[in-house]
C-alpha positions in Angstrom: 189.7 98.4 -74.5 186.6 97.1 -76.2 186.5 93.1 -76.7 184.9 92.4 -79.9 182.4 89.5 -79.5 180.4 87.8 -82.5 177.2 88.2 -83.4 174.8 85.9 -85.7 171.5 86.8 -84.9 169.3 84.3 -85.8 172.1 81.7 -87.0 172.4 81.0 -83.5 169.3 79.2 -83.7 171.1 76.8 -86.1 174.3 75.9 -85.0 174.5 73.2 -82.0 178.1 74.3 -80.9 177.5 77.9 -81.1 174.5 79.2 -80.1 172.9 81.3 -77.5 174.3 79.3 -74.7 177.6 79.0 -76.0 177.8 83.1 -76.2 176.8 82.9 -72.6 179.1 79.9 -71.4 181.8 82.1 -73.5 180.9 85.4 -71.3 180.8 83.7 -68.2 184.4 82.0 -69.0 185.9 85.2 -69.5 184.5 86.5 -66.0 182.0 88.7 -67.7 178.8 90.1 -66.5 177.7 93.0 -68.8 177.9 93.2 -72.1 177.7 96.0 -75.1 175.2 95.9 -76.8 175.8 97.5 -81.2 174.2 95.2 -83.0 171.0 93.8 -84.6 168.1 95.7 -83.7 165.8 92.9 -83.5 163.7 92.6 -80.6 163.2 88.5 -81.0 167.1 88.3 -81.0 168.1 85.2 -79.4 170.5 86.8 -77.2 168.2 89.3 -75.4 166.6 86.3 -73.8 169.6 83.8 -73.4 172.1 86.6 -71.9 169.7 87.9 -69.1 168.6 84.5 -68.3 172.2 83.9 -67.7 172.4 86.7 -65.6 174.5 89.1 -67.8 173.5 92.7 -68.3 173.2 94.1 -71.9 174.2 98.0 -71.8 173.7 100.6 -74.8 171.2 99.0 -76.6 169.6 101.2 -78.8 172.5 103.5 -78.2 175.3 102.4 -79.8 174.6 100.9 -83.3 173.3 103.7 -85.8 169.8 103.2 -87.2 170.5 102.1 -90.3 167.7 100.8 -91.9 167.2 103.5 -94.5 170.1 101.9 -96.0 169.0 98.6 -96.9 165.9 100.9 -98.8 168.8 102.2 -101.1 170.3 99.0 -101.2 167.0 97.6 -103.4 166.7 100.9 -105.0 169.6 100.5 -106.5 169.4 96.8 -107.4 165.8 97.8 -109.2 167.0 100.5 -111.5 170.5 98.0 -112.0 168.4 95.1 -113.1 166.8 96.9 -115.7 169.8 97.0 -117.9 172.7 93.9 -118.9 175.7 95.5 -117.4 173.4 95.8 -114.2 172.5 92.3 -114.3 175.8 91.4 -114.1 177.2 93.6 -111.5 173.8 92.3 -109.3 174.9 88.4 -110.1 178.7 89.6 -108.9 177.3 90.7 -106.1 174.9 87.6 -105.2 177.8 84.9 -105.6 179.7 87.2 -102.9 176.9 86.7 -100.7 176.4 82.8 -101.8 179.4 82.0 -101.0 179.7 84.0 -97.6 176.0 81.9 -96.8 177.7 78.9 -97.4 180.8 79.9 -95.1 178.2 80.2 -92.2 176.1 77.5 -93.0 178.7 75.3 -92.4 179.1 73.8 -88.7 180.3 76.4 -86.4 182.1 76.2 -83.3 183.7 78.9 -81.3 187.1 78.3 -82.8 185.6 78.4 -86.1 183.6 81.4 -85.5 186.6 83.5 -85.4 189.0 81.6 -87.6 191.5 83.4 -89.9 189.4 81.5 -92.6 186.5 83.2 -91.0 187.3 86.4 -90.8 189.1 86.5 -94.3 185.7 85.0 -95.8 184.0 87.9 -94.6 186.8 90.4 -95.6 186.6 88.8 -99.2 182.4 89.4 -99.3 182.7 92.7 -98.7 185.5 93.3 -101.1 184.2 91.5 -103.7 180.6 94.0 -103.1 182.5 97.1 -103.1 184.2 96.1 -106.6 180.4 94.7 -108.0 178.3 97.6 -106.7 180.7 100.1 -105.5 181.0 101.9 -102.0 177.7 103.5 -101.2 174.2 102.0 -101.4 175.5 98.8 -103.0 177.4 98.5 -99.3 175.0 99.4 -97.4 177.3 102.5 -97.1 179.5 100.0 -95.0 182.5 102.1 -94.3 180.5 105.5 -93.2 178.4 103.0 -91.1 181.8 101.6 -89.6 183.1 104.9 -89.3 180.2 106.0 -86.9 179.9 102.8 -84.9 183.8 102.5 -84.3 183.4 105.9 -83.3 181.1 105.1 -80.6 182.9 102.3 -79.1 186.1 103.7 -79.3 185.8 104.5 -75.4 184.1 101.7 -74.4 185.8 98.8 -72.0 184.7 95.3 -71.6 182.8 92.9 -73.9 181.1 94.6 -77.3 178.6 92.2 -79.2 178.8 93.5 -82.7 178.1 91.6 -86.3 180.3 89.1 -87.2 180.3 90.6 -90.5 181.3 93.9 -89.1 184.2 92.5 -87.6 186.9 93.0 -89.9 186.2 96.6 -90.8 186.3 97.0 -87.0 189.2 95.9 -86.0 190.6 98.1 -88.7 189.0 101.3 -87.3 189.9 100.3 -83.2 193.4 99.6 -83.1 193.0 98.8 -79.4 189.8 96.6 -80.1 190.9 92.9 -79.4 188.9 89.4 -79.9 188.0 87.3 -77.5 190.0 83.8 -76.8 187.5 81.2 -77.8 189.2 79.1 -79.3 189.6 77.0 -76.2 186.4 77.3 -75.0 184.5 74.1 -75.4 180.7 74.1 -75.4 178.9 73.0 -72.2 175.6 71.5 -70.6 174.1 75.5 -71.1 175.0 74.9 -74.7 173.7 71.8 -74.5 170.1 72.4 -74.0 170.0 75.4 -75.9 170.8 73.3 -78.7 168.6 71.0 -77.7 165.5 73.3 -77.6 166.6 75.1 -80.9 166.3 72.2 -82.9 162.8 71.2 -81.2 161.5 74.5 -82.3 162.8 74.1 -85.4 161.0 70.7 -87.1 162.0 69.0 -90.3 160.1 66.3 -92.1 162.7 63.9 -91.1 163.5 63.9 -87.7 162.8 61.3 -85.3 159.8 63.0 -83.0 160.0 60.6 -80.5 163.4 60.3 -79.9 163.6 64.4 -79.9 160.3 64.7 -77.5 162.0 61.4 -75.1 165.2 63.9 -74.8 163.1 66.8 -74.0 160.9 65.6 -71.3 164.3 63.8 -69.6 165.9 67.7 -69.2 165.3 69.4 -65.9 166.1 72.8 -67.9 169.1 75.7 -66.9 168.6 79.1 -66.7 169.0 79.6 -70.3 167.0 77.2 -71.3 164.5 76.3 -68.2 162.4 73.3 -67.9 159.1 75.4 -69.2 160.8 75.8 -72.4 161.6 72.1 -72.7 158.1 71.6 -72.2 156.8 73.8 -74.1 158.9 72.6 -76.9 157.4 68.9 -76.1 154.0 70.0 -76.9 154.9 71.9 -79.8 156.2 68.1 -80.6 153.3 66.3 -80.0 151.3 69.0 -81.9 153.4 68.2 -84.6 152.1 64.6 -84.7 148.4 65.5 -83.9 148.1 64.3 -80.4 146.5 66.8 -79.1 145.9 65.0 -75.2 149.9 64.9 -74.8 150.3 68.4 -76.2 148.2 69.8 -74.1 149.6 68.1 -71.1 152.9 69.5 -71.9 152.0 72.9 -72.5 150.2 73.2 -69.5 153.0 72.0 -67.6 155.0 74.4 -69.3 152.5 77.6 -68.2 152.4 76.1 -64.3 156.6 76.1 -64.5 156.8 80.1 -65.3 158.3 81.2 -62.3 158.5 84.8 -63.8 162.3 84.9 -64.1 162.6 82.8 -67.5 163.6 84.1 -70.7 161.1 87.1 -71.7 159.8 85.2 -75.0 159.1 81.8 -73.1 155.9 83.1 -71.7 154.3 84.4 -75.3 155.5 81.0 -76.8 154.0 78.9 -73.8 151.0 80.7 -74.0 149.9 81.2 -77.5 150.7 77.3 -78.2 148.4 76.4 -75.5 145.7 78.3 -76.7 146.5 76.7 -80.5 145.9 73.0 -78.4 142.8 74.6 -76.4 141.5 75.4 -79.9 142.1 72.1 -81.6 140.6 70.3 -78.6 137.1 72.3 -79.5 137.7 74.6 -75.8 137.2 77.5 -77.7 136.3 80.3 -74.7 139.7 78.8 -73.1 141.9 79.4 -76.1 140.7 83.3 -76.3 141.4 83.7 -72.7 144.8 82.6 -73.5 145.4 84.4 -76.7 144.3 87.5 -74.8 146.6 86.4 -72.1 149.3 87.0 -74.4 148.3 90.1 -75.9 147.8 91.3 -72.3 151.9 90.3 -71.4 154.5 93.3 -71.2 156.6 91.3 -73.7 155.8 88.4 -76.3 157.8 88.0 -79.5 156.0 89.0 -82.6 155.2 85.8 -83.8 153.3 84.9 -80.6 151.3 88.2 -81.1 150.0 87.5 -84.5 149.4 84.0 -83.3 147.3 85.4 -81.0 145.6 87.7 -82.9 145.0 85.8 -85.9 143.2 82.9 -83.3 141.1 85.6 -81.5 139.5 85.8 -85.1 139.8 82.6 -86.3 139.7 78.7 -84.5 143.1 76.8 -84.8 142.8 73.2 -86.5 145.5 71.1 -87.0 147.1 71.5 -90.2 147.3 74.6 -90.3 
């Protein structure tokens, strides 16, 4: 029978206590070494480096979830021609406090208990009920249960661990009878979680954190192999970046490139490299940093970001402050 796991795409980036690592940690608790792949799309997802790093094969992706883009096309044709009347307006407002108030479900501090709490899982039920009544089944749903239809059709067969949306969950377990949910309840977050959380929040800076206490934790880490020490590096010089020291940022990143051992997480490469030609740039090494933004272009994988990073400095210097 297919084991329904969560998935919050890029929310694992935010959450200490469940993120990448912890999907990981809760794969390799259950004795798991492959794992379904029907959900997001997305090519940067956060689990397509953590859960081969970890040494867990995804299966079916591409295969399994239907493409349904067109369907969020529908979805803003339909709130277009609705906004242009009052009774519209009002069935669009509906429909955005459903979604408010399932964003602030999620934005509050997840664990793996919490992930899949009955006051989870009825939070999302509620969303997509209170959709259906504002915009009714169709495009205002994303044409959710034709979408479940097909997927639960798909996985019907399927045995072992299925990484589908958390918000897809419910509907789910209402089309697969025989789908069960993982235990996680028990599962408490360990040193893989750890780091990952560690090097999520590094990459992700806010105007009041404390830079040197968060670039004094990174450079004490050896690294796992979710979260190696060229990441931690890497994230270090992104740090000192940050604060304009450009000597210390480029030691880091350096370091960072001479630690790719080749069997790292598929985006650390792109990242290394592309912020080390930013720090090349800044330093006035100008035939250095477009050797290493081509170095990037010229990698069988770098996350988009890292691309038009290193596009946009093969045309133009980096400076700091921008």
């Amino acid at each position: 029978m297919p084991i329904l796991y969560p998935d919050l795409g890029d929310l694992l980036r935010l959450h200490p206590q469940f993120n990448a690592g912890t999907v990981a940690e809760a794969l390799r608790a259950a004795g798991l070494r492959e794992l379904w792949w029907a959900s997001s799309d997305d090519a940067d997802h956060p689990l397509r480096d953590a859960l081969p790093a970890a040494g867990i094969t995804l299966r079916g992706e591409g295969e399994l979830a239907p493409d349904w883009r067109w369907a969020d096309t529908e979805r803003a044709q339909l709130e277009a021609f609705l906004s242009q009347y009052p009774q519209g307006r009002e069935r669009l407002r509906a429909a955005g406090a459903a979604e408010a108030a399932l964003s602030a479900l999620l934005s509050l501090p997840l664990t793996p208990e919490r992930v899949l709490s009955p006051e989870m899982l009825a939070g999302v039920r509620a969303y997509h009920e209170a959709t259906r009544a504002a915009l009714d089944e169709g495009p205002g749903t994303r044409w959710q249960a034709r979408r479940l239809g097909e997927l639960a059709a798909r996985l019907g067969s399927l045995e072992g661990a299925v990484l589908v949306p958390l918000d897809d969950l419910p509907g789910l377990l209402e089309h697969l009878p025989t789908a069960a949910l993982p235990d996680l309840g028990s599962l408490v977050p360990g040193e893989t979680s750890r780091l990952r959380a560690l090097a999520d929040r590094a990459w992700q800076l806010r105007e009041d954190d404390d830079l040197p206490a968060l670039f004094a934790a990174l450079t004490r880490e050896a690294g796992d192999a979710v979260t190696p020490l060229a990441e931690l590096r890497a994230a270090a010089g992104g740090l000192a970046l940050a604060a304009g020291e450009l000597s210390e940022a480029r030691m880091q990143l350096e370091a960072a490139a001479h630690a790719l051992r080749g069997d790292e997480p598929r985006s650390l490469p792109g990242l290394v490299l592309v912020r080390l030609g930013q720090v090349r740039d800044a330093q006035g090494d100008r035939d250095l940093a477009l050797r290493t933004y081509r170095a990037v272009l010229a990698l069988t994988y770098a996350p988009e970001v890292a691309l038009e990073t290193a596009r946009s400095g093969l045309d133009t210097p980096f400076g700091l402050g921008e």
